[in-house]
Kinemage of the C-alpha trace (Angstrom):
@kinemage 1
@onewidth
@group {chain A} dominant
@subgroup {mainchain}
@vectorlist {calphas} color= white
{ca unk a 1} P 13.216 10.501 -44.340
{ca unk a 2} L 14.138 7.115 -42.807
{ca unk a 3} L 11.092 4.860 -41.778
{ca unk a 4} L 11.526 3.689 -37.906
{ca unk a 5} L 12.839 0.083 -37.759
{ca unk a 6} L 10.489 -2.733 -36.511
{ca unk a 7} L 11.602 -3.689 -33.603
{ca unk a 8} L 11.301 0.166 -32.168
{ca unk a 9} L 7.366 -0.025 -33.649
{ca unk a 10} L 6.649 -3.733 -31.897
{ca unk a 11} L 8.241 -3.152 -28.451
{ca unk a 12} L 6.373 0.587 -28.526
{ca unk a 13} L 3.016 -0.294 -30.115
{ca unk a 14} L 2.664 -3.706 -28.742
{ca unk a 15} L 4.788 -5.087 -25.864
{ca unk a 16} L 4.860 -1.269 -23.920
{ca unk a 17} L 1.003 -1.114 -24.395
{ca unk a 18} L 0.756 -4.561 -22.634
{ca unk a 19} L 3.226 -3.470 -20.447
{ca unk a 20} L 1.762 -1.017 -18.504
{ca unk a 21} L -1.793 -2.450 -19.075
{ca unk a 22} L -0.737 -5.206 -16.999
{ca unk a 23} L 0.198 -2.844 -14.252
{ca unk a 24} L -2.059 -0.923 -14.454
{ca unk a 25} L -4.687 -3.665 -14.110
{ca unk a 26} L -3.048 -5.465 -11.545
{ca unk a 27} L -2.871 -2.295 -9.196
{ca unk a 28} L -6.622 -1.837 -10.095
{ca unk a 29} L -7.482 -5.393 -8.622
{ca unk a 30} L -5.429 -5.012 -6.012
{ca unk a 31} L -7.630 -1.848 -4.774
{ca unk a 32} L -10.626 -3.375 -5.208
{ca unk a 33} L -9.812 -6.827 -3.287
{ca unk a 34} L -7.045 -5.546 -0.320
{ca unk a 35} L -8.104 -2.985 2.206
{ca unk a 36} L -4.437 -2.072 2.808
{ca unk a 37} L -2.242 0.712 0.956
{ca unk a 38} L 0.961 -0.886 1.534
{ca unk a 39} L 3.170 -0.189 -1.232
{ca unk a 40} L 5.385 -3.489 -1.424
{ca unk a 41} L 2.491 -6.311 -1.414
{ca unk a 42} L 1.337 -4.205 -4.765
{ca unk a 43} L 5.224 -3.787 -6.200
{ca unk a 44} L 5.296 -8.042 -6.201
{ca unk a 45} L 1.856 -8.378 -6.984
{ca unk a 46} L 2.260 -6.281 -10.630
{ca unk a 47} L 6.249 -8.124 -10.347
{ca unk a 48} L 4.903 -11.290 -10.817
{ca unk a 49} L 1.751 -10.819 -12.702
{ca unk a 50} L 3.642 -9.050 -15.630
{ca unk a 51} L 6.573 -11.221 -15.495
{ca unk a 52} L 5.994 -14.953 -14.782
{ca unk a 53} L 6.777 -17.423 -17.441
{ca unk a 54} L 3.567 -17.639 -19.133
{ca unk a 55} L 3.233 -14.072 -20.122
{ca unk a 56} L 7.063 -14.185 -21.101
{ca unk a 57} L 6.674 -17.232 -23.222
{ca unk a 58} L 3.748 -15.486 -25.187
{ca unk a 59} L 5.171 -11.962 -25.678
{ca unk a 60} L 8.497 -14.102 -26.542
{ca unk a 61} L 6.569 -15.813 -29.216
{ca unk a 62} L 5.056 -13.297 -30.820
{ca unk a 63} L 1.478 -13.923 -29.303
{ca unk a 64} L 0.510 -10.054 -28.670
{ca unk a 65} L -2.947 -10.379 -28.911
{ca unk a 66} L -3.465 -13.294 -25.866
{ca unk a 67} L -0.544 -10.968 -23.955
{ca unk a 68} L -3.522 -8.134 -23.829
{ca unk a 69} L -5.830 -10.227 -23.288
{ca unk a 70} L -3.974 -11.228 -20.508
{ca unk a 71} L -3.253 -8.611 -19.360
{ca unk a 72} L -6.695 -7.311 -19.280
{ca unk a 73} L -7.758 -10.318 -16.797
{ca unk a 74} L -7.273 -8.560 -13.647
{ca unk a 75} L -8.914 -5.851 -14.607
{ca unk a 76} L -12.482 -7.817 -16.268
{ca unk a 77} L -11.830 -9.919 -12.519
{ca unk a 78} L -11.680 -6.419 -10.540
{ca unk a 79} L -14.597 -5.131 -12.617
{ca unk a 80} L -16.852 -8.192 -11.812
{ca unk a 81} L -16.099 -7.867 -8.361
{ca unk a 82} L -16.923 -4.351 -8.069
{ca unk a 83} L -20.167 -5.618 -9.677
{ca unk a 84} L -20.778 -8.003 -6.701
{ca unk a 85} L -20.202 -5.285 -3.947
{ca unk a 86} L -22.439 -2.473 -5.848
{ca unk a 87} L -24.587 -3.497 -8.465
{ca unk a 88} L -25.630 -0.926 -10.534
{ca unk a 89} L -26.310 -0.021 -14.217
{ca unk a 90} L -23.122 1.429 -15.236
{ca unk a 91} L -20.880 -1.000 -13.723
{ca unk a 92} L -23.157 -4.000 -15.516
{ca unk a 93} L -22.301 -1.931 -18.855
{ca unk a 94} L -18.249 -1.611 -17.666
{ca unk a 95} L -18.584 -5.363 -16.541
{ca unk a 96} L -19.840 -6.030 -19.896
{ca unk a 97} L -17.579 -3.458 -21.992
{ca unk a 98} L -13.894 -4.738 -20.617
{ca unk a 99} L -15.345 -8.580 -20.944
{ca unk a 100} L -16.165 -7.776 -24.310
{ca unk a 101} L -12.121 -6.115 -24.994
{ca unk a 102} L -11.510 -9.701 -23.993
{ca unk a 103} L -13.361 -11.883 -25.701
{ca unk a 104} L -12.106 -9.557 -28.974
{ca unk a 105} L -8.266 -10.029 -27.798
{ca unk a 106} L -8.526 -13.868 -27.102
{ca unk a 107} L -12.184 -15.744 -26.590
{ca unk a 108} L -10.029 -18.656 -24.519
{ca unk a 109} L -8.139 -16.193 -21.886
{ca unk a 110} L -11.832 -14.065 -21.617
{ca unk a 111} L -13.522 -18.510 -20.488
{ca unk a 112} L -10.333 -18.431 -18.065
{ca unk a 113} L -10.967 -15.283 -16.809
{ca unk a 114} L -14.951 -15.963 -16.370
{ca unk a 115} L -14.321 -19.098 -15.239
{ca unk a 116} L -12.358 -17.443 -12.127
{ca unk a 117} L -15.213 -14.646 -11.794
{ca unk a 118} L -17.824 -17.761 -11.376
{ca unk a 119} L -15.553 -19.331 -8.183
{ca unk a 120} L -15.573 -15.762 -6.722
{ca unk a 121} L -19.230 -15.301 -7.020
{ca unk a 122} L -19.964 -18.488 -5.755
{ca unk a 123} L -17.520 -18.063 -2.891
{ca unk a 124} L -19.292 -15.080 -1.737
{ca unk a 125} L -22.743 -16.726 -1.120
{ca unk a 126} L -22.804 -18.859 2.121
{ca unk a 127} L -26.595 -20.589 1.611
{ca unk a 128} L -27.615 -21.707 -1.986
{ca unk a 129} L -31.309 -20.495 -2.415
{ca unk a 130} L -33.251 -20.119 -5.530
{ca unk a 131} L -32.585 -16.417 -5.180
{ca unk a 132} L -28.860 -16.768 -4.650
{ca unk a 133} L -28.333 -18.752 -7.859
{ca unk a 134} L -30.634 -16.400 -9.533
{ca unk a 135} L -28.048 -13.199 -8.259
{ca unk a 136} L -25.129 -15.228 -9.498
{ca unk a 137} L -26.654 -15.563 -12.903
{ca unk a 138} L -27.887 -12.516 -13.362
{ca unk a 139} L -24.741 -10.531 -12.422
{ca unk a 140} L -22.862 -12.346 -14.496
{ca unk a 141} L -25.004 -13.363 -17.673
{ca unk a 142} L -26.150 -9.245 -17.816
{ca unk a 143} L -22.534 -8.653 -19.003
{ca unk a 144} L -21.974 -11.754 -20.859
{ca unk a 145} L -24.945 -10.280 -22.873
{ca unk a 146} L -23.380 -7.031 -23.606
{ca unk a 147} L -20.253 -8.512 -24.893
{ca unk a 148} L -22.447 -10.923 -27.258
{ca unk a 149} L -24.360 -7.787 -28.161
{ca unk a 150} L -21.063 -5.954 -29.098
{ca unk a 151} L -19.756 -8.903 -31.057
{ca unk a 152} L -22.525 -9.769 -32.655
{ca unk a 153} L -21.836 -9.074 -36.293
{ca unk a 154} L -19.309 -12.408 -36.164
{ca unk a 155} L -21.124 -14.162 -33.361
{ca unk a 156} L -24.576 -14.234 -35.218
{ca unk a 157} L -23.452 -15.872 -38.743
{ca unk a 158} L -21.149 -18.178 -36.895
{ca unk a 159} L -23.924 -19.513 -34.934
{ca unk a 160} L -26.898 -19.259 -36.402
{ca unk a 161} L -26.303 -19.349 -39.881
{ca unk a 162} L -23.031 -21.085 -39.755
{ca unk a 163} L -21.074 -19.255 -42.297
{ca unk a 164} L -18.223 -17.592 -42.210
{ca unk a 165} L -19.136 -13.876 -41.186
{ca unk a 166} L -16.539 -11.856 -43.873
């Protein structure tokens, strides 16, 4: 029996997975945000998202793990704002779930990412009140929480006892 040769396991257990991740994410934003079906805004939407230089200089290099995460941006940033339109319990815990994917694939592209849900969220609001601010925090720190709870086993000792948690 002849073992498959590495470069048939990488480009079909890594690069295809963030492949079609990254269109698939980038056709799920582009639901939630654009009231329009057309066909061809979509095509050059997932065109460029999946194949401007940045995500070609990481998958070039190797860098698999900050490719998912990458490509699992649109897709935290299409959650969160299906948070904002209809907050409810389950999508909190989806919010949370896909941020916490995120944060396990790359903690700095999951900041980026959060960073760009925070400008949305404070887009949407049009008069700050104490009760505004107090929305903005609460639908995003609720799923911040989750993904803290879910990676708490390395989050805790790093923090709080600051050792190394393995």
């Amino acid at each position: 029996i002849h073992a498959f040769p590495w470069i048939f396991i990488y480009k079909m257990l890594w690069f295809l997975p963030v492949v079609l991740v990254s269109i698939y994410a980038t056709f799920r934003l582009y639901r939630v945000v654009m009231s329009d079906r057309e066909i061809l805004p979509l095509a050059l939407g997932i065109l460029v998202f999946s194949t401007n230089t940045y995500i070609l200089m990481i998958t070039a290099g190797g860098q698999m793990g900050i490719a998912m995460a990458y490509a699992v941006a649109p897709l935290v940033l299409a959650d969160f704002i299906i948070l904002a339109s209809f907050s409810s319990a389950r999508n909190t815990i989806m919010a949370g779930l896909i941020l916490a994917l995120q944060v396990m694939l790359d903690l700095r592209v999951a900041y980026i990412t959060m960073i760009a849900v925070t400008l949305y969220y404070l887009m949407q609001v049009s008069v700050f009140t104490f009760r505004r601010i107090f929305w903005i925090v609460s639908l995003i720190g609720i799923p911040i929480a989750i993904a803290a709870v879910v990676h708490a086993g390395w989050t805790f000792p790093l923090l709080y006892l600051r050792q190394n948690p393995f």
